[in-house]
C-alpha positions, 0 to 999 in steps of 0.5 A: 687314366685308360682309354676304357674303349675295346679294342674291338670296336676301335680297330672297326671304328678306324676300318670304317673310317679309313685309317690305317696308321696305329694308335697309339695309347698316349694319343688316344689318352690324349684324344679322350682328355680332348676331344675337340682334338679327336678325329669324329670316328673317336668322339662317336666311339666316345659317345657311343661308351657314354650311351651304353653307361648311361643306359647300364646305370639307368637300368640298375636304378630302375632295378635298384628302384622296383627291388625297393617297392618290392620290399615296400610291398612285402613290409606292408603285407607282413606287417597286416599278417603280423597284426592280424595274426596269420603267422604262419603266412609269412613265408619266404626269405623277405618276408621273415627277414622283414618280420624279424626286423620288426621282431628286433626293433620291438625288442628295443621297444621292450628293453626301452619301456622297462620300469628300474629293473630289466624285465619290469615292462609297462606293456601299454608303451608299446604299439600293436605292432610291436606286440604282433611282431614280439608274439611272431618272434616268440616273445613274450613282453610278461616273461623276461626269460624270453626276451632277446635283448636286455640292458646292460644291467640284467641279471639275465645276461 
């Protein structure tokens, strides 16, 4: 187990406090395993650590939270695109990686909604989504030599 303190801030923390002895890394060891035992000007470096971990992790979950609305937002726009049918307004990096996520997940659909052979689809068991986010991609449920994914058993493949 380390310290994880700079040394830095040690060394000014023991300026400001008057100590002028060395210390040493098992007693610092020791100090944080137990601080009921440490001098306050190491229990304060220790809090303040805490302090700056606590704001750095609640900072990366408000990133992590914001960065997951964003993409919630974008889904929703590119999902009205896809429906409406303005491909071509879907731009951007997220925003296809989102429209091709929908394009895969409806070609599961596809593969899903076949009769006996692999490429014999009933069109009526997939959504209007799928169906928008099929055409995006290029696909079309009626031709099976455009299909991305087939079964296992396709003479396709």
């Amino acid at each position: 187990m380390t310290v994880q303190l700079r040394v830095h801030e040690v060394a000014r923390a023991m300026r400001a406090a008057g100590v002028t002895e060395t210390l040493q890394p098992t007693t610092a060891k020791k100090w944080k395993t137990n601080p009921a035992d440490a001098p306050d000007w190491f229990v304060a470096l220790l809090a303040e650590r805490a302090a700056r971990t606590a704001s750095r992790i609640a900072r990366e979950k408000q990133r992590d939270f914001e960065e997951e609305h964003r993409m919630l937002i974008l889904s929703e726009k590119v999902e009205a695109h896809l429906l409406a049918g303005n491909y071509r307004r879907i731009k951007g990096y997220d925003a296809e990686l989102i429209a091709a996520d929908m394009a895969f997940r409806a070609s599961k659909e596809l593969v899903r909604a076949h009769g006996d052979v692999c490429g014999d689809v009933d069109v009526t068991l997939l959504g209007p989504l799928d169906l928008a986010a099929l055409a995006w991609a290029g696909v079309d449920p009626l031709n099976h030599a455009t299909w991305a994914v087939h079964r296992g058993d396709c003479p396709i493949i």
